[in-house]
N, CA, C and O of each residue as an XYZ file, in Angstrom:
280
protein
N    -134.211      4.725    -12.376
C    -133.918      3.458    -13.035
C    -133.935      3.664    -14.551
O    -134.850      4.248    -15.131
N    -132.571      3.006    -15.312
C    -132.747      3.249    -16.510
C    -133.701      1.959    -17.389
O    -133.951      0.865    -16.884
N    -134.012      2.266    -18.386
C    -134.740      1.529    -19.302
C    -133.316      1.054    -20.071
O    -132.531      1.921    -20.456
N    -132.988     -0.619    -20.302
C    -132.022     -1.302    -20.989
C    -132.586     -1.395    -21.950
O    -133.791     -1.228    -22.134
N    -131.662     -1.716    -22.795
C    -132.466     -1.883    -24.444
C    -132.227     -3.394    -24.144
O    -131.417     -4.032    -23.472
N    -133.225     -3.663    -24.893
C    -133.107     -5.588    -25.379
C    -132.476     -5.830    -25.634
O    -131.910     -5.250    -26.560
N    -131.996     -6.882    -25.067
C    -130.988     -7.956    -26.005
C    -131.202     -9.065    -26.527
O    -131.036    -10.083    -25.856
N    -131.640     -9.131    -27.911
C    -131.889    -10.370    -28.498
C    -130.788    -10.734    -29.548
O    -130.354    -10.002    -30.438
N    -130.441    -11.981    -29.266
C    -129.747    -12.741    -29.957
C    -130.585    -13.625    -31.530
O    -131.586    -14.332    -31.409
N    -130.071    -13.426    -32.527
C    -131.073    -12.677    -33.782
C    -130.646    -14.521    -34.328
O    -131.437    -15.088    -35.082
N    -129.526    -15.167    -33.902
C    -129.525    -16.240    -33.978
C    -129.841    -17.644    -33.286
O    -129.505    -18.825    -33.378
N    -130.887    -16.624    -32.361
C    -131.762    -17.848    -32.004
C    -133.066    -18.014    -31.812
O    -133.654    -18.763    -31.031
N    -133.596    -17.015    -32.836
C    -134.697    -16.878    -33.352
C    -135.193    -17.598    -34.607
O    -134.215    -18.117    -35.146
N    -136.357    -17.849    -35.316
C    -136.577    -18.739    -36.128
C    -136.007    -18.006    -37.275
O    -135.686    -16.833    -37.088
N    -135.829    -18.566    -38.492
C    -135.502    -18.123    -39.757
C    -136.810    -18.329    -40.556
O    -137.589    -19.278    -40.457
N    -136.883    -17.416    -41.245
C    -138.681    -17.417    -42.159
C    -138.528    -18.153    -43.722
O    -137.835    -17.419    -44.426
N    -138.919    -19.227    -44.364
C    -138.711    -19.823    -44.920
C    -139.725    -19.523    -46.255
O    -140.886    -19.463    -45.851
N    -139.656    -19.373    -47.323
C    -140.643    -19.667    -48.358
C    -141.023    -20.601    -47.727
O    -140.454    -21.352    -46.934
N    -142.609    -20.506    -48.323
C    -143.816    -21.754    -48.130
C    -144.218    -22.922    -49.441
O    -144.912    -23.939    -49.410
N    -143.251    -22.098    -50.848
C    -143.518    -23.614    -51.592
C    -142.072    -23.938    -51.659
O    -142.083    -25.144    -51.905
N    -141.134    -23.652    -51.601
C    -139.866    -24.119    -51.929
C    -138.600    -24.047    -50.516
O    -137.395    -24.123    -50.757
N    -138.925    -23.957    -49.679
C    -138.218    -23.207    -48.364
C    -136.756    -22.928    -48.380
O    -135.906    -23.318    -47.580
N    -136.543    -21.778    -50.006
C    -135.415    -21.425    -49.407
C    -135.345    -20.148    -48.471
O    -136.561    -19.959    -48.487
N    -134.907    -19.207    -47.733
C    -134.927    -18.529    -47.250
C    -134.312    -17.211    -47.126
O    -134.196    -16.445    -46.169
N    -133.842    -17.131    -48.709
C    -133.758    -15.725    -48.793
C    -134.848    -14.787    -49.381
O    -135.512    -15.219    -50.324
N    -135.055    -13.708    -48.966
C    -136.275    -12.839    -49.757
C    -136.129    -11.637    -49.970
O    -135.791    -10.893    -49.049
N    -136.357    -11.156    -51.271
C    -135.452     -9.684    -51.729
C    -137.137     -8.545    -51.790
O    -138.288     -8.979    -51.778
N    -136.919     -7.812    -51.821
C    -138.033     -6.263    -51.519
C    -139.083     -6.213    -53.024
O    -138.480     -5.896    -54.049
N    -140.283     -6.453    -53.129
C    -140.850     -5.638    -54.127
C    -141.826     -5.275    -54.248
O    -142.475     -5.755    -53.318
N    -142.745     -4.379    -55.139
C    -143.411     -3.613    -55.002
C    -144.821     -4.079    -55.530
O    -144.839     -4.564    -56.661
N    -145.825     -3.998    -54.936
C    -147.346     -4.263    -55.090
C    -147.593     -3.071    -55.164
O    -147.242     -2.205    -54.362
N    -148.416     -2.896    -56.445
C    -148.993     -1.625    -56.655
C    -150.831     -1.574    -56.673
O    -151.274     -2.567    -57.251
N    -151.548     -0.949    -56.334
C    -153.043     -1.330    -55.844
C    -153.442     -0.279    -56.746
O    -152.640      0.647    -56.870
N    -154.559     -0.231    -57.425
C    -155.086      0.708    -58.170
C    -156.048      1.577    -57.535
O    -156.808      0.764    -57.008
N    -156.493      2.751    -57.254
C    -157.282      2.747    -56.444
C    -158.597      4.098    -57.454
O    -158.443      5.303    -57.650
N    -159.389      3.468    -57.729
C    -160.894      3.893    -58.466
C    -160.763      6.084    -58.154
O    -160.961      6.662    -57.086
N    -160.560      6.429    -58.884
C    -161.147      7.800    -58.359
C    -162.353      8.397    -58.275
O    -162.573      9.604    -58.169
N    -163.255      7.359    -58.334
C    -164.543      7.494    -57.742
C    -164.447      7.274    -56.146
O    -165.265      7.882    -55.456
N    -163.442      6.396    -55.482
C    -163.463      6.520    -54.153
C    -162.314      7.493    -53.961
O    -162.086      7.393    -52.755
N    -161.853      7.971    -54.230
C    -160.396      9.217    -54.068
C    -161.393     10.725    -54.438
O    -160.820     11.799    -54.254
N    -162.361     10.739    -54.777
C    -162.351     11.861    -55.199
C    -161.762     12.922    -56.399
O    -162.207     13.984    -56.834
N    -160.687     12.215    -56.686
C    -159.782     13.155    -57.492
C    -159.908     12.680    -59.150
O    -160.290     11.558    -59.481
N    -159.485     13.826    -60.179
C    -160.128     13.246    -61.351
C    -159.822     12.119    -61.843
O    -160.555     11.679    -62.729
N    -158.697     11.366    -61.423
C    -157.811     10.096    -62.340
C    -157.579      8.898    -60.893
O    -157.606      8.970    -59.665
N    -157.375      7.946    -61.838
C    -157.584      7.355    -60.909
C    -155.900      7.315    -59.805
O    -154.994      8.059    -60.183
N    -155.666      6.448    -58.560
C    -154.459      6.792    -58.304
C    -153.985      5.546    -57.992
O    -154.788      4.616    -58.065
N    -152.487      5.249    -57.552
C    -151.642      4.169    -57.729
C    -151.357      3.970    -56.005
O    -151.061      4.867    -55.216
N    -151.426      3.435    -55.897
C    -150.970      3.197    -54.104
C    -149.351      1.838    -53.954
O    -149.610      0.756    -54.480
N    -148.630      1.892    -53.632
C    -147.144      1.338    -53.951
C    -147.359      0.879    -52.732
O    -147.781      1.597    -51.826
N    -146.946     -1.007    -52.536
C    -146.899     -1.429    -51.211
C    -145.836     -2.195    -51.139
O    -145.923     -3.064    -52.007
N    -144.453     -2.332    -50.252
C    -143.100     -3.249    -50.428
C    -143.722     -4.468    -49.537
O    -144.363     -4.448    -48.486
N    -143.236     -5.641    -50.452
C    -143.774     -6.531    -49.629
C    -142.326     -7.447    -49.942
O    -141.313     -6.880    -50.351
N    -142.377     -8.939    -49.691
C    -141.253     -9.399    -49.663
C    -141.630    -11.127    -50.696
O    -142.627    -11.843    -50.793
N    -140.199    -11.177    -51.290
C    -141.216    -12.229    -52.660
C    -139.833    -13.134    -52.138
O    -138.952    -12.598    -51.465
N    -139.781    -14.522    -52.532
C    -138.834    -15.196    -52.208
C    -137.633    -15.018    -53.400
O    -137.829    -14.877    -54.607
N    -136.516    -15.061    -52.791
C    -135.304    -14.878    -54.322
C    -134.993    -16.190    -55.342
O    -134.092    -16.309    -56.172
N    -136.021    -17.086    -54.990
C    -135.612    -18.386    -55.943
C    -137.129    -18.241    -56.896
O    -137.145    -17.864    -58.068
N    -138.414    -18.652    -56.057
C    -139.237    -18.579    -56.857
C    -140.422    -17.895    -57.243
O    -141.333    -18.156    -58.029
N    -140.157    -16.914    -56.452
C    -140.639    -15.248    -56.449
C    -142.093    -15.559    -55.628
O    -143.098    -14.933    -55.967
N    -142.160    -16.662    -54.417
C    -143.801    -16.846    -53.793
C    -143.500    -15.785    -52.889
O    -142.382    -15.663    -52.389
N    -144.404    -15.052    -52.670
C    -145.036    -14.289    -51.645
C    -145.515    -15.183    -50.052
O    -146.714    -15.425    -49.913
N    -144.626    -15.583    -49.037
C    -145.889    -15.770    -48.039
C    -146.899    -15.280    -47.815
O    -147.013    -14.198    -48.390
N    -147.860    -15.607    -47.138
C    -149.110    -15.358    -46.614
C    -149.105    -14.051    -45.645
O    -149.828    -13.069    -45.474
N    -147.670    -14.669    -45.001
C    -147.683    -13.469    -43.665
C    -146.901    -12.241    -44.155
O    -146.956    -11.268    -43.403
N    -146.280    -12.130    -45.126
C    -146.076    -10.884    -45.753
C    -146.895    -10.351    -46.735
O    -146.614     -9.164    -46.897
N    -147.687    -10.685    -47.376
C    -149.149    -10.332    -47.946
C    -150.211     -9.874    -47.220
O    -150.904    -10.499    -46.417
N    -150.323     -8.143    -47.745
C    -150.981     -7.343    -47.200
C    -152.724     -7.763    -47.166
O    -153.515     -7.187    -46.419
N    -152.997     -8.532    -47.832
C    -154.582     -8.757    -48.440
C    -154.397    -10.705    -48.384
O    -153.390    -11.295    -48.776
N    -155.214    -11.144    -48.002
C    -155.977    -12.300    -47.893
C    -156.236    -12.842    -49.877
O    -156.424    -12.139    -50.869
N    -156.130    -14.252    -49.726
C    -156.807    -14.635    -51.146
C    -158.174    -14.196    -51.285
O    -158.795    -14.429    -52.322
């Protein structure tokens, strides 16, 4: 028996909305985390790069694409 791939129909799934303004487009950017080189070990400190997703009108971050809690 073969394994089918899914078929989901991508338009009838919800659309993800900004949470202060709900428009719903959202373009890629980058959270950068600093990270102590007292916990790295290494002499300097280091940069850790995270893509998260910001809205294209008023640049909010949802909740559910935010890696870290308020």
């Amino acid at each position: 028996m073969k394994d089918e791939p899914l078929k989901i129909n991508l338009s009838e799934q919800p659309t993800i909305e900004c949470e202060l303004c709900q428009h719903q487009f959202f373009k890629k950017v980058t959270m950068i985390k600093k990270v102590s080189r007292l916990l790295t070990g290494s002499p300097e400190d280091q940069y850790a790069p995270m893509e998260v997703y910001a809205c294209d009108k008023c640049g909010h971050i949802n909740k559910e694409f935010s890696p870290f809690e308020d």
